[in-house]
C-alpha positions in Angstrom: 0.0 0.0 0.0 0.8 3.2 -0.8 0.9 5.6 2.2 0.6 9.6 1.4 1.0 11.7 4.3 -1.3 14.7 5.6 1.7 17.8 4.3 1.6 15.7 0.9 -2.3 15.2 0.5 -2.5 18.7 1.9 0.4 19.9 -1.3 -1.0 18.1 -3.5 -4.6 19.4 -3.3 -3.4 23.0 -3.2 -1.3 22.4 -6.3 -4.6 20.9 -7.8 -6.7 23.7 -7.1 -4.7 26.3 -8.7 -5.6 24.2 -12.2 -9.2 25.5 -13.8 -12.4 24.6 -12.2 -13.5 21.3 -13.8 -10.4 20.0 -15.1 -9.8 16.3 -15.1 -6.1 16.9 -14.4 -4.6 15.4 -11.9 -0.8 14.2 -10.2 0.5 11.1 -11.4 3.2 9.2 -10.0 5.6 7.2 -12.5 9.1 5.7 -12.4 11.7 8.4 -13.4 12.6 8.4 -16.8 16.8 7.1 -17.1 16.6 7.2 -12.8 16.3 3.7 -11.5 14.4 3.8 -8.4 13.7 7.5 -8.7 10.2 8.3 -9.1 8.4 11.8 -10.5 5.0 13.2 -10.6 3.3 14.3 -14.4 -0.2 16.3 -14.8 -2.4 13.6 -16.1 -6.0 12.1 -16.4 -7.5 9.2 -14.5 -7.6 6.3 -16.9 -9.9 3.3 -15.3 -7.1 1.0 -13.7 -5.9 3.7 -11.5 -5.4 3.2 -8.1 -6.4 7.1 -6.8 -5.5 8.7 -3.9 -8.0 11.6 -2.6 -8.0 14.3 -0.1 -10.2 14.0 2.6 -12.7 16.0 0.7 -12.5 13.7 -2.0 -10.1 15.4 -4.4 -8.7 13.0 -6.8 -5.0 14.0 -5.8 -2.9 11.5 -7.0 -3.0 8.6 -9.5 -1.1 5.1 -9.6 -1.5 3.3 -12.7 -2.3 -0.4 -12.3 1.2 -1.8 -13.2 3.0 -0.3 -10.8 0.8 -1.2 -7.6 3.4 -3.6 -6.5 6.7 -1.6 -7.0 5.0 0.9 -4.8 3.9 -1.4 -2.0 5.8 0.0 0.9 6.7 3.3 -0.4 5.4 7.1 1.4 4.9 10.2 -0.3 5.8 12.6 2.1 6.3 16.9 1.6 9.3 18.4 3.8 11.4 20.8 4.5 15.1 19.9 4.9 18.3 21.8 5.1 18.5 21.6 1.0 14.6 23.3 0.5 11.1 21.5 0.7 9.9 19.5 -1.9 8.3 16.1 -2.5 10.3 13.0 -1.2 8.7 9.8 -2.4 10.9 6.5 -0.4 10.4 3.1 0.7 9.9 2.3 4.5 12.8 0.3 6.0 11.4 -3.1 7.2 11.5 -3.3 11.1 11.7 -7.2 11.2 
């Protein structure tokens, strides 16, 4: 599962709500193009095998296309503010067993 934290939902549905009224944009998550293990987010549209992530007022806020369900079991999308600016960070959680 997928796990998208309350300052990432809370980025992401601001980021969404600066698009036009209506629009059927969203954020997608895909792998980083020539970045193994990187990952990036495009503006895109739903397509029907999405797995969707929504705000707690039930904005579509982020979009997982079917064939990468597995390859982000595990992972957290978090927003922060580090020493080197804020931004998205997008990681795998470290197995405590």
């Amino acid at each position: 599962m997928l796990t998208v934290t309350e300052a990432a939902r809370d980025k992401l549905k601001s980021r969404l709500l600066r698009l036009k009224t209506g629009s059927k944009t969203t954020i997608r998550l895909i792998p980083a193009p020539k970045k193994p293990g990187k990952w990036k987010m495009i503006w895109d549209k739903e397509r029907p095998e999405d797995q969707v992530v929504e705000s707690k007022e039930g904005i579509k806020i982020l979009l997982v296309g079917a064939d990468l369900v597995r390859a982000i079991e595990g992972m957290v999308v978090d927003f922060r503010t580090t020493s080197q600016g804020t931004g998205f960070a997008i990681y795998k959680l470290r197995s405590t067993t």
